[in-house]
N, C-alpha and C positions, 0 to 999 in steps of 0.2 A: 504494500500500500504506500501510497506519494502522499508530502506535502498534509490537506489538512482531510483528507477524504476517508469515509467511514462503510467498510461493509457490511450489512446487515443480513439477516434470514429472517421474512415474514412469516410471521404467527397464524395468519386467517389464511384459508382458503379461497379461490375464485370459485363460484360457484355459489347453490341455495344456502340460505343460512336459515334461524329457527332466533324469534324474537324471545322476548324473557319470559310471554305470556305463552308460548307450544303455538306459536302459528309460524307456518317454513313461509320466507319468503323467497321467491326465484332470482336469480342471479337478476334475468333483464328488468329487474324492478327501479325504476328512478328513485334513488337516494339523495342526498344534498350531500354538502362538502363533509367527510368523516375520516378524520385521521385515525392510523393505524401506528401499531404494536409491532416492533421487530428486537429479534436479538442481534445484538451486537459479536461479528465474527473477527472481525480485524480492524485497526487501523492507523492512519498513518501517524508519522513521526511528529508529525506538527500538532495531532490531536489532545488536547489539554484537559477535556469535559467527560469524556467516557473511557472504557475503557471494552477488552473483550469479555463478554457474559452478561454487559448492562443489560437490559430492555431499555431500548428508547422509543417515543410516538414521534411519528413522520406524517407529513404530506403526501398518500400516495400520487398526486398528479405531479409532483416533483420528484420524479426517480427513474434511473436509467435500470434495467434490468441486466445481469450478465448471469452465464450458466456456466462455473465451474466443476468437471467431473462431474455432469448430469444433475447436477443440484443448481436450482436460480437462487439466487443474491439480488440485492438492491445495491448499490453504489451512490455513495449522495456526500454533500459535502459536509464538514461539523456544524455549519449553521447554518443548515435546514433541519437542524432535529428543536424539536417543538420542547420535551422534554427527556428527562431520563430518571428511570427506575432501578437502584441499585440497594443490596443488601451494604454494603460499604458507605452511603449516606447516610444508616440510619446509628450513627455514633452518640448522640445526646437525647434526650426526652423529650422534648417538644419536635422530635424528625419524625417527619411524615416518611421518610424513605425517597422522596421526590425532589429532583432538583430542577426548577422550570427556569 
């Protein structure tokens, strides 16, 4: 990995999903803008904020997709992650675990 770039592995699936209430909705169903959940696989030397095994939430319409050995990745840069979810944040009592 270059510079300030972060590779992730997304957590959701393309395809139907199933609301909180048991109703599946089908993939071609119009959503509005919904950021997603990836693990953190690598990155670069210049990255400051995450590290490999964080969860971070991204923008999925901001991301380049690549398939290494038949696995897809997300590629994106460190400041397009919205937030980060790490067991390593959560050091004092008032930590949510959340670094936005």
């Amino acid at each position: 990995m270059l510079h300030d770039r972060v590779l992730v592995r997304t957590d959701n699936s393309e395809g139907e999903r199933r609301s909180s209430g048991g109703i599946v909705i089908p993939a071609t169903a119009a959503v509005g803008r919904k950021l997603d959940w990836a693990e953190v696989v690598a990155v670069g030397q210049n990255v400051r904020t995450v590290e490999p095994g964080d969860r971070v939430l991204y923008d999925p319409e901001d991301r380049a997709e690549v398939e290494v050995r038949g696995i897809a990745y997300v590629l994106m840069r460190e400041r397009d992650l919205h937030a980060v979810a790490a067991e390593r944040l959560q050091g004092t009592d008032d930590s949510t675990g959340l670094y936005l």
